[in-house]
C-alpha positions as semicolon CSV with decimal commas, in nm:
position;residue;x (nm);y (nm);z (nm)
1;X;9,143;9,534;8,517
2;X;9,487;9,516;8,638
3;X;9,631;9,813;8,846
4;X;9,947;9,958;8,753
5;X;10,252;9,922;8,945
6;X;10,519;10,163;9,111
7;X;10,824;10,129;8,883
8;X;10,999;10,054;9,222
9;X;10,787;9,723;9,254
10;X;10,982;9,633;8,938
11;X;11,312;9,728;9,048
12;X;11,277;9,544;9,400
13;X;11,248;9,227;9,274
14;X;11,484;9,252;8,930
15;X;11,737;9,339;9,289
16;X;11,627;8,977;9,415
17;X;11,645;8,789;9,092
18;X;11,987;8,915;9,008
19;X;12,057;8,798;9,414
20;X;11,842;8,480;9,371
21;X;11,890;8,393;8,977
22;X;11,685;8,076;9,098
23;X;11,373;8,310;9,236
24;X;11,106;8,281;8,967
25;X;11,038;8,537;8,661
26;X;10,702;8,616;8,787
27;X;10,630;8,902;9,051
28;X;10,527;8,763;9,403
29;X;10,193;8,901;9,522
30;X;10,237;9,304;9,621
31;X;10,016;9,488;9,920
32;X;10,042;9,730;10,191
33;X;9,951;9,678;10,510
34;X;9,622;9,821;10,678
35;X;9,311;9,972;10,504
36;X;9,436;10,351;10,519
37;X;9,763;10,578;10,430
38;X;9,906;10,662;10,769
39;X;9,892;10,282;10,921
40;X;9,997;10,130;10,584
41;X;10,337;10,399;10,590
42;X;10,369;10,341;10,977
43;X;10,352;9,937;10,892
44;X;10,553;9,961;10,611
45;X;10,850;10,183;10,792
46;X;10,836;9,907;11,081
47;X;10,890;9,630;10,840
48;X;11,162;9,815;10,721
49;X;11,349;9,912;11,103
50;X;11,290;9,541;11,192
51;X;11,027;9,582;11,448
52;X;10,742;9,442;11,212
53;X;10,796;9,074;11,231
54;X;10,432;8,928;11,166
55;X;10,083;9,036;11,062
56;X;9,757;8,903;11,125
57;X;9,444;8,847;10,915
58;X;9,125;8,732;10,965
59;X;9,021;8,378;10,851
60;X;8,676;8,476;10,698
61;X;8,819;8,748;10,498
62;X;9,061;8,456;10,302
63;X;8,692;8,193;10,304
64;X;8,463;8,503;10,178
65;X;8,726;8,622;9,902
66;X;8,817;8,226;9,813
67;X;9,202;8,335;9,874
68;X;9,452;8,014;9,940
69;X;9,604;8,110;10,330
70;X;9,933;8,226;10,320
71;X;10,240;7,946;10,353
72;X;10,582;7,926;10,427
73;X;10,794;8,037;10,202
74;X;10,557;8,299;10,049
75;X;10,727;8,605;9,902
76;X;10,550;8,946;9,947
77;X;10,653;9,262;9,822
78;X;10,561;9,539;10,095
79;X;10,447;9,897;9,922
80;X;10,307;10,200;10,127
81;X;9,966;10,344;10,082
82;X;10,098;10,518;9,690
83;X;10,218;10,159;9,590
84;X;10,588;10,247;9,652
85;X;10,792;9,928;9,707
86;X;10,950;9,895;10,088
87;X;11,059;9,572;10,146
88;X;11,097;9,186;9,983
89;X;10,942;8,957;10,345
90;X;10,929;8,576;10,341
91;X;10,663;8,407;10,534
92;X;10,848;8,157;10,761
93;X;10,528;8,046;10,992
94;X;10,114;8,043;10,965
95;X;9,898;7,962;11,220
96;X;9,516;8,000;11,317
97;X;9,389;8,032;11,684
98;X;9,105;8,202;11,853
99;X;9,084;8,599;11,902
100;X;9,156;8,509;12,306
101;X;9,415;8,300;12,243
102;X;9,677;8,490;12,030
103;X;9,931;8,509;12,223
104;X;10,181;8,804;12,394
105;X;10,512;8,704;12,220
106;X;10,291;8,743;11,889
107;X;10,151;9,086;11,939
108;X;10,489;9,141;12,042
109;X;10,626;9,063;11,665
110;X;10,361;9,238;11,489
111;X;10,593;9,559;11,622
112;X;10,285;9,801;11,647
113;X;10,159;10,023;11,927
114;X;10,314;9,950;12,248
115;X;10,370;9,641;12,140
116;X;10,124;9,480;12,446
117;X;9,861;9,223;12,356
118;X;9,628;9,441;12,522
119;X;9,742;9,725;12,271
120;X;9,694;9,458;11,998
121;X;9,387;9,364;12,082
122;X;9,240;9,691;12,152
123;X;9,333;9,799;11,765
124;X;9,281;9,461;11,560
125;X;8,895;9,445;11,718
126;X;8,840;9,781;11,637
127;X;8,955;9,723;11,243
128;X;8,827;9,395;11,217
129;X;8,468;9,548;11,335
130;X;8,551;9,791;11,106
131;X;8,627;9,612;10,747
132;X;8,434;9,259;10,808
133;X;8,127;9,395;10,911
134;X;8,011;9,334;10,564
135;X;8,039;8,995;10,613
136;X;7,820;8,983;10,934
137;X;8,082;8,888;11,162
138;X;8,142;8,957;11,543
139;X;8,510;8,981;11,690
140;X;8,502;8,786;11,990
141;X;8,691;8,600;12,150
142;X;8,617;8,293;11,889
143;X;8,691;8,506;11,598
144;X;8,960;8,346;11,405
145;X;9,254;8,496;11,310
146;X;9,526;8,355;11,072
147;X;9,901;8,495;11,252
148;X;10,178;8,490;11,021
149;X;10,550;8,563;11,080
150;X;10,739;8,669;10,842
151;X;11,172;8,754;10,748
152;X;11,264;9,084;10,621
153;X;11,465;8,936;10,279
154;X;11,560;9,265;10,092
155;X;11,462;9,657;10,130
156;X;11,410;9,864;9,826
């Protein structure tokens, strides 16, 4: 079953083609940030003021769901919680390291909280705990985490 999509998802990108007549006809992939409405607004408004400059995931999620990691050059259309489009971003740099070793400049361009790896830490543990339990994992310091920076290309 496909979900239907914000008429603004549409828009966005018809805004990019006519910008980039070489961009391709098909719609990049489209999420929101986060697993609930008020971090998936708050992410989405700090992609939008320039703050949000990265996200991270977590490596089993992309091995248990047989999803292809994301590369440079990847388009994503940002939407808040309803699906509303917020921004065009273009991933510009993926890496994988260990839970411990993300670093400060990272949790830095993630633009959340008080922007402190501590802070980052503190909250990615927490949801990580939270939505891979199902898959029998353990955050610790081994836990691997894909960290990808992104460009904010176009706003809706």
């Amino acid at each position: 079953m496909t979900a239907v999509l914000h008429p603004s998802v549409a828009a966005l990108w018809v805004r990019y083609r006519a910008l980039v007549p070489e961009a391709p006809y098909d719609l990049p992939d489209v999420e929101y940030f986060c697993d609930n409405a008020l971090d998936a607004d708050l992410c989405a408004d700090l992609v939008l003021s320039g703050l949000k400059r990265a996200t991270s995931s977590a490596l089993l999620d992309y091995q248990r769901d047989g999803e292809a990691l994301p590369q440079p050059g990847k388009l994503l259309i940002v939407t808040d919680w309803e699906g509303t489009a917020k921004a065009l971003i273009r991933t510009h740099m993926v890496t994988i390291c260990r839970f411990d070793d993300v670093s400060e400049s990272f949790a830095h361009l993630e633009g959340e909280g008080d922007l402190s790896l501590f802070s980052w830490r503190e909250v990615h543990r927490a949801f990580w705990n939270r939505v891979s339990v199902e898959a029998g994992s353990v955050v610790d310091g081994d836990f691997q985490v894909v960290c990808e920076e992104f460009e904010l290309v176009l706003t809706a």
